[in-house]
C-alpha positions as MATLAB code, in Angstrom:
seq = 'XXXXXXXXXXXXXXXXXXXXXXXXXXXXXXXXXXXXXXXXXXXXXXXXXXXXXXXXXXXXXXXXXXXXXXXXXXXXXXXXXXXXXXXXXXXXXXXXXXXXXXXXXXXXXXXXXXXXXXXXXXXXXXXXXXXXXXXXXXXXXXXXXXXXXXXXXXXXXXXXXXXXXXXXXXXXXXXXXXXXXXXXXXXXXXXXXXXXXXXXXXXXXXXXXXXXXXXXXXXXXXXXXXXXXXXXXXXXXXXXXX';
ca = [
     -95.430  -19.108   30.540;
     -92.796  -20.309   28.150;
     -89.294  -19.519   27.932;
     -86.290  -19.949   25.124;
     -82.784  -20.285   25.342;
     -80.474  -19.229   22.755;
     -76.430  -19.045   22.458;
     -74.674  -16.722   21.085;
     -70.624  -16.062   21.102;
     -68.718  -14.747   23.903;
     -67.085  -11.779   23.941;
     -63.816  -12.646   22.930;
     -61.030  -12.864   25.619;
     -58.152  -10.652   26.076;
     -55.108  -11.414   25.751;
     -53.471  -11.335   29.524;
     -50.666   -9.228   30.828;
     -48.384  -12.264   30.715;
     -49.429  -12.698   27.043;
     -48.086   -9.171   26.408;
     -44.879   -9.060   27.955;
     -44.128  -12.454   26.436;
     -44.635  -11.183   23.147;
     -42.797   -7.633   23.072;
     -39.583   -9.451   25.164;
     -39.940  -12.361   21.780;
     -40.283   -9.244   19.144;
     -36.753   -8.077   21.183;
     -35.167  -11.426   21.429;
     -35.857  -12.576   17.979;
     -34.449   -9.126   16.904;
     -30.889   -9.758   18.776;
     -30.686  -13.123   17.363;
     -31.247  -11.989   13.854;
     -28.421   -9.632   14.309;
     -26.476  -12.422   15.936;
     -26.940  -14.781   12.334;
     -26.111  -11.997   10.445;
     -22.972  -11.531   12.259;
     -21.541  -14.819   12.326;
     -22.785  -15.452    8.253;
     -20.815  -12.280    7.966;
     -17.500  -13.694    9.640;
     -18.225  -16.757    8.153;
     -17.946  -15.430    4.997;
     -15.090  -13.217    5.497;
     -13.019  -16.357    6.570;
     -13.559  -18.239    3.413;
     -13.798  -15.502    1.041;
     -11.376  -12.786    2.192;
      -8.362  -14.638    3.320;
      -5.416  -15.621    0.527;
      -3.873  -19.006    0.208;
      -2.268  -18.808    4.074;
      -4.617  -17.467    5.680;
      -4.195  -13.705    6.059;
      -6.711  -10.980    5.522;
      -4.151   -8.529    3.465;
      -4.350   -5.465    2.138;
      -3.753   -3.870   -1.253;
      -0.098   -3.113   -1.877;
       1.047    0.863   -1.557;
       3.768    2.711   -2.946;
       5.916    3.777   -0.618;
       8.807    6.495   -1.342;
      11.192    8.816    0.310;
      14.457   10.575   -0.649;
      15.806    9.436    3.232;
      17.432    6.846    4.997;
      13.925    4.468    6.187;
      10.496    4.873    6.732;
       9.370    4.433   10.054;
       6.090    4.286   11.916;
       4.401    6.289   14.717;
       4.896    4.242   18.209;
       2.015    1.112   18.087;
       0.457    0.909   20.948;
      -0.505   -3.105   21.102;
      -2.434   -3.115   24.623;
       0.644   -2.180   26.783;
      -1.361   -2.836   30.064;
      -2.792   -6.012   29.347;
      -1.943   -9.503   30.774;
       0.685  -11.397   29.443;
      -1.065  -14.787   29.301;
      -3.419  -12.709   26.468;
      -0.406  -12.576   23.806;
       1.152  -15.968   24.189;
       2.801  -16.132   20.217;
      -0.043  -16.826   17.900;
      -2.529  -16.387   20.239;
      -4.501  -13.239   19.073;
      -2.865  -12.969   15.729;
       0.245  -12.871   13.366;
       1.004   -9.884   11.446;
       2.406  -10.174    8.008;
       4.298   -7.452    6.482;
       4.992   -7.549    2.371;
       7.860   -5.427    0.631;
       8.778   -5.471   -2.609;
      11.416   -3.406   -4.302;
      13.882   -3.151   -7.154;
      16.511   -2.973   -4.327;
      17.533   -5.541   -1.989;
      15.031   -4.360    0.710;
      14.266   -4.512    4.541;
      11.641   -4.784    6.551;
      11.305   -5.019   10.538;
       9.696   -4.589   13.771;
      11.280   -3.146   17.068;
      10.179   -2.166   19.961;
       9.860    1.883   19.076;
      11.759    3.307   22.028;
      14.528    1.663   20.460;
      14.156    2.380   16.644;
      14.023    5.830   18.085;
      17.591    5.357   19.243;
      18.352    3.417   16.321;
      17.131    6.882   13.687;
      18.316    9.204   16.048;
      19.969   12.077   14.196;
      19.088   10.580   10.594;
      16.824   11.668    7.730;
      13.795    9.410    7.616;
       9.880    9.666    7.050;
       8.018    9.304    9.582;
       4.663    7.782    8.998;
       2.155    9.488   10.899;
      -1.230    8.124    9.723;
      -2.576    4.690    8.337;
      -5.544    4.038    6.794;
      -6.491   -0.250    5.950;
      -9.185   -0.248    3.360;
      -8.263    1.013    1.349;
      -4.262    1.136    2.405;
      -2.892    4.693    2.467;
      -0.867    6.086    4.903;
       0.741    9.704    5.309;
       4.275   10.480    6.425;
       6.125   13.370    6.788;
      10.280   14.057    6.949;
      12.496   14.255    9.475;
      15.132   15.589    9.163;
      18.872   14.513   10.606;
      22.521   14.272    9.099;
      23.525   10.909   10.808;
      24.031    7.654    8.947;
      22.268    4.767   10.448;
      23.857    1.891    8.463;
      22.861   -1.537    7.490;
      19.794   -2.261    9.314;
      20.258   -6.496    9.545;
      23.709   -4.913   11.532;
      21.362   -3.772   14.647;
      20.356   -6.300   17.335;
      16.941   -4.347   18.090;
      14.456   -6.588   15.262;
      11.674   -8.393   17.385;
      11.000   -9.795   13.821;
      12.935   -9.017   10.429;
      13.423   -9.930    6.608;
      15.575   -8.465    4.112;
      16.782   -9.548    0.657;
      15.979   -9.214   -2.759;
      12.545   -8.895   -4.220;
       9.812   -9.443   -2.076;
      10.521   -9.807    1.446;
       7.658  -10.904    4.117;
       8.252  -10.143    7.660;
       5.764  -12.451   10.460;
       5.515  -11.553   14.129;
       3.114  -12.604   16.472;
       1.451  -10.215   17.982;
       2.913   -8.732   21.292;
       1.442   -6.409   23.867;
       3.716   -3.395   24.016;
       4.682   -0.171   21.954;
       6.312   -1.408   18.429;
       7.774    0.743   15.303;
       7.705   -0.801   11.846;
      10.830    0.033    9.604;
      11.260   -0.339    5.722;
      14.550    0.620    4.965;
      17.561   -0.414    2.118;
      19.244   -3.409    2.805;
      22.396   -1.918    2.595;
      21.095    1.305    4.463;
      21.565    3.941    2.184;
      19.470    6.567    0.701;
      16.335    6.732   -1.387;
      13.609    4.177   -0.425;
      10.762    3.162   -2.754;
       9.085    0.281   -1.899;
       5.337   -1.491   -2.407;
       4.297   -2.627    1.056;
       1.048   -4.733    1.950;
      -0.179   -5.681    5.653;
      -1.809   -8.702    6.708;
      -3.186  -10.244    9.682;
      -4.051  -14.032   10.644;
      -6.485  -14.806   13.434;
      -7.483  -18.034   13.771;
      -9.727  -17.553   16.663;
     -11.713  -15.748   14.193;
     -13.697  -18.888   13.177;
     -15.038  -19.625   16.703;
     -16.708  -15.934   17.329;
     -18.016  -16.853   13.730;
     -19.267  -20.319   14.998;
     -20.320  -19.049   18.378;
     -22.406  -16.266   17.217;
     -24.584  -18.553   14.521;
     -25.004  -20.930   17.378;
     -26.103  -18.411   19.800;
     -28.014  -16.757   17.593;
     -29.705  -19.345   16.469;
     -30.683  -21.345   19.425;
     -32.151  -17.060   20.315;
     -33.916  -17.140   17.305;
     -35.945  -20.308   18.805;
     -36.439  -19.257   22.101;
     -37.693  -15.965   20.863;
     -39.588  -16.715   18.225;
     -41.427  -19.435   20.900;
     -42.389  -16.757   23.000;
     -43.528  -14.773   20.543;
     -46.250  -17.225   19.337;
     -47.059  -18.041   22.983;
     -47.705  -14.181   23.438;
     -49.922  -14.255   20.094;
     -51.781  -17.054   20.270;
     -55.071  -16.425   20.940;
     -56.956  -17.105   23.806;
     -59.361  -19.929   23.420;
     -63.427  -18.672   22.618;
     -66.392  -19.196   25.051;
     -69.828  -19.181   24.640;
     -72.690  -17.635   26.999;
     -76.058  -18.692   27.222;
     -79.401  -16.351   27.816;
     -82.900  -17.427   28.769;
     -85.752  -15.247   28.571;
];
C-alpha cells in the first residue's frame, strides 16, 4: 500500500464583511474630499484671479437712466435677525459702490425706512430687480410731484459720496434693511449714470484654505481605507493524500 501527497492552491479567500464596508465608506470619503479640493482650488483661484487691484470682486458697469429725481432700491434685507457680534465693520464684508456720470453725481446708503421718508411724494425709479453676472437690474417709476433736494443736505447716509466723475461709496456690511440711492448732486432731474458693485471679503481666503486642508487630509484617510478594503486577502494552500 502506497500513498502520494500532492498540493494544490486554496480556494481563494473572501474578502470579509469588514473588508467591504471599509471599501464602499473609502469610495464615499474619497468622493467628498475630491469635491472638497475642487472647492477650495476654486476659491483659491477666484481670490487671485477675480479680484481688482483692492481687493473687490466687482461687477461690470451698467447704464443707469431715468427722467426722475433718484434711483432707488427695493428694501435689502442684510440678515435683520442675526447677532450683532456677526457684523462688527469689516467683518463679513465691505460693499463698494461705483458711479460715474457727466454730472456731479451721488451715491448712498440709508437705512430704507428712511429713504422712504426721504422720496416720499417725489418722482423716482424704483429698482425692483438685480441681477450680478452679468449686472442688470430692472426698475420701474414712481411717480410723485415733491422735490427732494440736494441729497448730501439729508442726515439719513449710513455711507455716502458725491462729486464729480466717478464717485465710490464703501460701507461695511450691516445687518438690517438698507436702500441704495444714485441721485444728482445737486438733486434735480434726469439721472444717467454707469454704476458697478463690488464686494471685499477677506475671510474668503480661509474657507479657501480650510477646505484644501480638509479635503486633503479626507483624501488620505479615504483613499487608506479604500486600499485596506481592496487588498487582497493573503493565499493558502491545502494538501490531499490518497
Amino acid at each position: 500500500m502506497s500513498s502520494t501527497a500532492s498540493s494544490y492552491p486554496a480556494e481563494a479567500p473572501h474578502r470579509s464583511a469588514g473588508q467591504i464596508v471599509l471599501l464602499v465608506f473609502g469610495v464615499i470619503v474619497t468622493l467628498i474630499a475630491l469635491g472638497l479640493v475642487a472647492g477650495g482650488a476654486a476659491l483659491v483661484w477666484a481670490h487671485v484671479a477675480k479680484r481688482d487691484a483692492h481687493g473687490y470682486f466687482t461687477t461690470s458697469s451698467e447704464r443707469f437712466a431715468t427722467d426722475s429725481f433718484a434711483l432707488a432700491t427695493d428694501s435689502l434685507d442684510v440678515a435683520k435677525d442675526g447677532p450683532n457680534w456677526l457684523f462688527k465693520p469689516g467683518r463679513l464684508a465691505t460693499i463698494r459702490i461705483r458711479a460715474t456720470s457727466n454730472r456731479p453725481v451721488f451715491v448712498g446708503i440709508a437705512p430704507a425706512s428712511d429713504v422712504k421718508r426721504f422720496l416720499a411724494g417725489t418722482s423716482y425709479a424704483r429698482v425692483t430687480n438685480i441681477d450680478y453676472y452679468p449686472f442688470h437690474a430692472d426698475y420701474r417709476t414712481v411717480s410723485g410731484n415733491a422735490v427732494p433736494g440736494k441729497p448730501s443736505a439729508s442726515g439719513i447716509w449710513a455711507a455716502s459720496a458725491g462729486g464729480a466723475g466717478t464717485r465710490a461709496l464703501t460701507w461695511d456690511l450691516r445687518n438690517g434693511k438698507w436702500s441704495v440711492v444714485v441721485m444728482n448732486a445737486n438733486g434735480t432731474r434726469g439721472v444717467i449714470a454707469n454704476v458697478s458693485v463690488g464686494a471685499k471679503i477677506s475671510w474668503l481666503i480661509w474657507v479657501a484654505v480650510g477646505l484644501l486642508v480638509g479635503g486633503l487630509l479626507a483624501l488620505f484617510v479615504g483613499g487608506l481605507m479604500v486600499f485596506l478594503g481592496a487588498r487582497s486577502p493573503a493565499r493558502g494552500t491545502g494538501a490531499a493524500e490518497s
